[in-house]
N, C-alpha and C positions, 0 to 999 in steps of 0.2 A: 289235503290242505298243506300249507305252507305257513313255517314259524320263523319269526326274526327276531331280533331284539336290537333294539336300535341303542347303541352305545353312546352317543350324547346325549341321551336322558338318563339310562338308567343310573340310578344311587345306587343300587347294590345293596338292597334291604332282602335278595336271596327269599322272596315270597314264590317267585316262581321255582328254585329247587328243590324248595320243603313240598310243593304242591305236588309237582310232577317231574320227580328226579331221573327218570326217564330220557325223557327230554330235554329237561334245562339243568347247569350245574353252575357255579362260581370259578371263575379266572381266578389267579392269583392273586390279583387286587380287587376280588371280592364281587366283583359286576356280573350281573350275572351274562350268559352267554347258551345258545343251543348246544345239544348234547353234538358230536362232529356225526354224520349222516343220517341226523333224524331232521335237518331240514325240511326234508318233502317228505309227502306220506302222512305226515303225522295224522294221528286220530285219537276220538276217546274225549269223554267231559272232562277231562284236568289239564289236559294241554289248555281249553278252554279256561276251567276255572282259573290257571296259573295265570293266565291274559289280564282276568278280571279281577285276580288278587294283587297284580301289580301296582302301585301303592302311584307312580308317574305315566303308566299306560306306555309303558315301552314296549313290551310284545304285542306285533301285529300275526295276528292270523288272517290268513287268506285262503277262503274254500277255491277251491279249482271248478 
């Protein structure tokens, strides 16, 4: 699968790097952003749940 996060939505309420820190972490100014080469590949319910705990649905996951 394939993880984005689309930076003109997200707020940066960081629900995706409590969920699945793995994957997703906080920029500097707090947005959140993909871990760097966990783009593709990703797997596992929390990269999922972190999607659907995103509070503006900024992370799109995309199965392959």
């Amino acid at each position: 699968m394939r993880i984005s996060i689309d930076g003109d939505i997200c707020i940066g309420a960081g629900q995706c790097a409590l969920t699945s820190p793995g994957y997703f972490t906080q920029d500097d100014d707090g947005f959140g952003t993909v871990v760097e080469g966990r783009e593709e590949g990703a797997d596992g319910p929390l990269v999922r749940e972190a999607a659907r705990a995103c509070p503006v649905r900024a992370i799109t996951v995309e199965e392959e």
